[in-house]
C-alpha positions in Angstrom: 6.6 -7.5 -16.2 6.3 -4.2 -14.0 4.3 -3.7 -11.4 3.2 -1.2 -9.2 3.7 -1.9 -5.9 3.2 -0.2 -2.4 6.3 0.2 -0.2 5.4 3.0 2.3 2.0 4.1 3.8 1.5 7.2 5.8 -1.6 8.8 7.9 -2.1 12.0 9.3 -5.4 13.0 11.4 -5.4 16.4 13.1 -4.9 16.2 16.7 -8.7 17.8 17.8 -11.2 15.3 18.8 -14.7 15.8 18.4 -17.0 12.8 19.8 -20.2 12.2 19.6 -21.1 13.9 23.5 -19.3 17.0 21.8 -22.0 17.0 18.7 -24.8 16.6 21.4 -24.2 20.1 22.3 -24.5 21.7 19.0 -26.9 20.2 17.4 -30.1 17.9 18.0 -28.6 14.0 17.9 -27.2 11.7 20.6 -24.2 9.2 21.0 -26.8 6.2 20.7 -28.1 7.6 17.6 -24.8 8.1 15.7 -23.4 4.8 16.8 -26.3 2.7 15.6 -26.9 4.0 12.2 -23.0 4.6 11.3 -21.0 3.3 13.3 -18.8 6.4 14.3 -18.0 7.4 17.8 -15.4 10.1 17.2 -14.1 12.4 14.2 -11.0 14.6 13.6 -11.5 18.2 13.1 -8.8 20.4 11.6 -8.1 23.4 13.9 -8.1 26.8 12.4 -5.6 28.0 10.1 -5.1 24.2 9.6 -5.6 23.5 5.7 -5.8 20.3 3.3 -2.1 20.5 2.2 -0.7 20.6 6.0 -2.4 17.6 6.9 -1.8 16.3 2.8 2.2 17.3 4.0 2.3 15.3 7.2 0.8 12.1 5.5 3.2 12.0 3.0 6.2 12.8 4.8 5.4 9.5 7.0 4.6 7.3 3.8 8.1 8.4 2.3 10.1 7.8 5.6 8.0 4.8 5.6 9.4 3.3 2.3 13.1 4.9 3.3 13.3 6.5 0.0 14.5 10.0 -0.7 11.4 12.7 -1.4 14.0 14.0 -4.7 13.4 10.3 -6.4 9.6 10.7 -6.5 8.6 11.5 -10.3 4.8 11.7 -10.0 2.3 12.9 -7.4 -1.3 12.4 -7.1 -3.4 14.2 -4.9 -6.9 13.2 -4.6 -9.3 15.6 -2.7 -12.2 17.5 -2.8 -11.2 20.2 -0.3 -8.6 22.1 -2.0 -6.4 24.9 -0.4 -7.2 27.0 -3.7 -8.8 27.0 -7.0 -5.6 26.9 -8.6 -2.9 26.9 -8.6 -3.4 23.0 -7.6 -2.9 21.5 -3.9 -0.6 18.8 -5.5 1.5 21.3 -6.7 1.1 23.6 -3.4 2.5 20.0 -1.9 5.6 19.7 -4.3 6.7 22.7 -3.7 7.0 21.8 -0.1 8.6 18.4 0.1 11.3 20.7 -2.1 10.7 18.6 -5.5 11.0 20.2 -8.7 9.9 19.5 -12.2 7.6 15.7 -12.0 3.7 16.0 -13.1 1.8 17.1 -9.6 -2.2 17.1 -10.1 -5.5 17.0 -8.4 -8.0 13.9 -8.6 -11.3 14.8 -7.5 -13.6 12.2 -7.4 -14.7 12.9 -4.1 -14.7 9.3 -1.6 -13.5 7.9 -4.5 -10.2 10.1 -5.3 -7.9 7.5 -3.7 -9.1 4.4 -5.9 -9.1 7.3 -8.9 -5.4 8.5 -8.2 -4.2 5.0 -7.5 -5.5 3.7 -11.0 -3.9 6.8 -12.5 -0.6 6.4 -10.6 -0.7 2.5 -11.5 -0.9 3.1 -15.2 2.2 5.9 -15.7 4.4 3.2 -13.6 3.4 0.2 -16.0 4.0 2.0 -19.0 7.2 3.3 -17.9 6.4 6.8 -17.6 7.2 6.5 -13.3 9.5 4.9 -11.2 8.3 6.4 -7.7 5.1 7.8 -7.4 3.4 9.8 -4.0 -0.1 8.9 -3.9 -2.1 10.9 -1.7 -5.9 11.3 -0.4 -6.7 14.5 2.0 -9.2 16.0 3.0 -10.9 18.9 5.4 -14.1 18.1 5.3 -15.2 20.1 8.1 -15.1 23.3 5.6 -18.2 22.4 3.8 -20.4 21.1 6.6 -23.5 22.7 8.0 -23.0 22.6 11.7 -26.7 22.6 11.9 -27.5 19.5 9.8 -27.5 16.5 11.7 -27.9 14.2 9.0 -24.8 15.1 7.5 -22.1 17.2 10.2 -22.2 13.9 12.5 -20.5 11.5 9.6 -17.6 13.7 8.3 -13.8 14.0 9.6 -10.7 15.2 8.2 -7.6 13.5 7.7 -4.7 12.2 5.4 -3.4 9.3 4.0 -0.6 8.4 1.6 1.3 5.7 -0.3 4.7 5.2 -2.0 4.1 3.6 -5.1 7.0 1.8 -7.1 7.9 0.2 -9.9 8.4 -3.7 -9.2 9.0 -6.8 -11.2 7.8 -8.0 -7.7 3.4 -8.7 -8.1 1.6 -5.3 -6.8 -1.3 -4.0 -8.3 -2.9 -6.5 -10.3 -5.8 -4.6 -11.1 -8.0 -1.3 -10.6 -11.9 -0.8 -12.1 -13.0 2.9 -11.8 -16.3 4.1 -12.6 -18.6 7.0 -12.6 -22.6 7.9 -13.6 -23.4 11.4 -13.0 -27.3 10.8 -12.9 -27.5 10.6 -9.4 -25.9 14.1 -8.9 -28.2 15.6 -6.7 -28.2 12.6 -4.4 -25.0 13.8 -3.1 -23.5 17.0 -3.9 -22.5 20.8 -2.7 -24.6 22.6 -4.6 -22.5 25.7 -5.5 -19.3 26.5 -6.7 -17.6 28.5 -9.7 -21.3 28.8 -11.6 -22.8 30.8 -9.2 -19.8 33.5 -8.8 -18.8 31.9 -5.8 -21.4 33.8 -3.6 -22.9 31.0 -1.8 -19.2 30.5 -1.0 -18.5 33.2 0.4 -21.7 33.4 2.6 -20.9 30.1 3.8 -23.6 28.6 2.4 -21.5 26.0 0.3 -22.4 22.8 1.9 -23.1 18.9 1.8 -26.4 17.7 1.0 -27.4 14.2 1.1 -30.1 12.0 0.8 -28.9 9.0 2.9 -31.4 6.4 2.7 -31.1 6.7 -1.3 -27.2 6.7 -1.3 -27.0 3.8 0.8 -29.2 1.6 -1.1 -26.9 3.0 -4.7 -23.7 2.2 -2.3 -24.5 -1.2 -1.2 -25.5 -2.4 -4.4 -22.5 -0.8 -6.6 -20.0 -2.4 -4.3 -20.9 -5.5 -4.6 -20.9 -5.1 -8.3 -17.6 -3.8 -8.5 -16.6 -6.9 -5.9 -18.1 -9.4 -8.5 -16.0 -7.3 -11.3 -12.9 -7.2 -9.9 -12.4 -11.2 -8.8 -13.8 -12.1 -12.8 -11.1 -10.0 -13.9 -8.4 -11.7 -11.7 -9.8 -15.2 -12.2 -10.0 -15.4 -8.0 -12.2 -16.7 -6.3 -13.9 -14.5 -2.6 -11.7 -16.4 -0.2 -8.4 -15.4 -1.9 -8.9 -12.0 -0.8 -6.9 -11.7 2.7 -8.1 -8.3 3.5 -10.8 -5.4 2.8 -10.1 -1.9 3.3 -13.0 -0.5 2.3 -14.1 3.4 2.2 -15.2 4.3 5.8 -18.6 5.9 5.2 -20.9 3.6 7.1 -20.8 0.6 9.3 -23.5 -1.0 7.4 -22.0 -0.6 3.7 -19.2 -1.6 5.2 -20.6 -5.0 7.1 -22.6 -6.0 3.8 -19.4 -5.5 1.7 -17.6 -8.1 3.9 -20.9 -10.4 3.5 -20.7 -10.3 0.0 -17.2 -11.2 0.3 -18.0 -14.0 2.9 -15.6 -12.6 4.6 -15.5 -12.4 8.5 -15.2 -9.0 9.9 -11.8 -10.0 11.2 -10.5 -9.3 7.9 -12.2 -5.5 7.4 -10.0 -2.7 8.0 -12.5 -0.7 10.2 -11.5 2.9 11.3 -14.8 4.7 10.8 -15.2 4.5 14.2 -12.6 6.8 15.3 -12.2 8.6 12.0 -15.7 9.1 11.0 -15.9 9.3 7.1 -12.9 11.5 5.8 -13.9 10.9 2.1 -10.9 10.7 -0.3 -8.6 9.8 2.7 -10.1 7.0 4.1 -9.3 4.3 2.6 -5.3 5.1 2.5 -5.8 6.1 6.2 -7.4 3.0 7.2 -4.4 1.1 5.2 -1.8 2.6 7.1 -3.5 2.3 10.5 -3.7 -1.6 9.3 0.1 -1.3 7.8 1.2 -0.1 10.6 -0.7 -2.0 13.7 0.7 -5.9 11.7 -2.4 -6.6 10.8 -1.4 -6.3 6.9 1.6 -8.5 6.2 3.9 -9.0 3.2 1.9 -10.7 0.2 -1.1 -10.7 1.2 -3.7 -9.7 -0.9 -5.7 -6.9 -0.3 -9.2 -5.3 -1.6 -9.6 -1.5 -1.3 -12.7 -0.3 -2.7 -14.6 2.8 -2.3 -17.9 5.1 -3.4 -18.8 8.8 -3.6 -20.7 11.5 -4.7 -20.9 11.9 -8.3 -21.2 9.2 -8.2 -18.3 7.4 -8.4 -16.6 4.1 -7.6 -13.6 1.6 -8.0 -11.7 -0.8 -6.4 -8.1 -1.7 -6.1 -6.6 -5.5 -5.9 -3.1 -5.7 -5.1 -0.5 -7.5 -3.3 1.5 -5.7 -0.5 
């Protein structure tokens, strides 16, 4: 049987820091407040001139040094975001062109905090059924584009960033399974309102930005995790304490916490970077694997649960073996 299996992570976050002192000065919050009711301290910000496909670049380039293959052998690559460089041609493509490969499928994923999960299941399924050896997996973001620097219930929980993964085709166990799911009904819970259907001109007056209703997301989020917990162990046949580790999406501290309770799992075994990344959307989770990957937390066999949830809304989870 062939698997897919991970053999090189990469992360990329821009080298600005903005803390939480820093948002005190721009808009009405404080340090306390942030900490308590998400959990983040710090964020990256993207400088300016500094777009999704450089940091999309830098990610990748680490996860393929990382799995010490050459960038020419990769047949497929994903790119999940929601921040792209350009309407078209696609940022997956803009990225092909620069890692110098020619002629594999390169396409976007947008599925918002869940692109990752989304591009991971799609990846997975061209490697089982032959159609990829060597796949580059990608989740990037800039974030900071589409915030309103004057909402405080939404600029203090976003970051940019990049994360990556190698995946290849293995008779050794990888991915055992992936559940992805969508239901567009709560739209307007979470959403940027305009786009393509309005001509573009909230765009360009820079008034194409993220509106959320927290309280109702969260309650959505907490419950559709554990859902999609209880769905992927059924499908597997495993029981909550064969799971090693969670790397969950990094959107609160709270989803986060009652994921792991859920799992009885101790938070000893959550990969938890939303303090120092803030919520970076379709990057999280494969930036909070390679901060994990690369630390030795994350060993060799172990199984891992990487789950996320997003506007649309969508969510999915990911069990595999590293």
């Amino acid at each position: 049987m062939t698997y897919a299996r991970i053999t090189g992570t990469g992360g990329y976050l821009p080298e600005n820091i903005m803390t939480n002192h820093d948002l005190e000065k721009i808009v009405d919050t404080t340090d306390q407040w942030i900490r308590e009711r998400t959990g983040i301290e710090q964020r990256h910000i993207a400088v300016e001139g500094q777009t999704m496909v450089d940091l999309a670049e830098m990610a990748a380039r680490r996860a393929i040094e990382a799995a010490d293959i050459d960038a020419q052998d990769i047949d497929l690559i994903i790119l999940a975001t929601s921040t792209p460089d350009k309407i078209f041609p696609s940022s997956a493509c803009i990225l092909q062109a620069r890692l110098d490969i020619h002629g594999c499928p390169a396409f976007d994923v947008q599925a918002v905090c869940t692109g990752f999960i989304y591009a991971m299941t799609i990846a997975e399924k061209f490697i089982t059924t032959g159609s990829s050896k060597k796949a580059l997996v990608i989740g990037a973001e800039v974030f900071s584009h589409i915030l309103n620097w004057k909402d405080r219930t939404t600029c203090v929980l976003f970051g940019d960033g990049a994360g990556a993964v190698i995946l290849e085709a293995s008779e050794d166990t990888g991915i055992l399974s992936t559940h992805i799911h969508a239901d567009g009904k709560y739209e307007n819970l979470l959403l940027v309102p305009y786009g393509i259907a309005d001509g573009y001109d909230k765009v360009k007056a820079g008034e194409a930005f993220i509106e959320m209703k927290g309280n109702e997301v969260f309650k959505v989020a907490v419950n559709t995790l554990g859902r999609i917990v209880d769905e992927t162990l059924a499908a597997n046949n495993m029981m909550k304490s064969d799971i090693d580790w969670l790397v969950p999406h990094q959107a609160n501290i709270r989803i986060i916490t009652a994921t792991a309770k859920k799992l009885k799992m101790s938070m000893d075994q959550v990969v938890v970077t939303i303090n120092k990344h803030g919520n970076t959307s379709a990057a999280s989770v494969p930036l909070a694997l390679d901060v994990a990957v690369r630390d030795g937390r994350i060993k060799p066999n172990e199984l891992l649960l990487l789950e996320a949830f997003g506007g649309g809304f969508t969510w999915g989870s990911v069990l595999t073996r590293f």
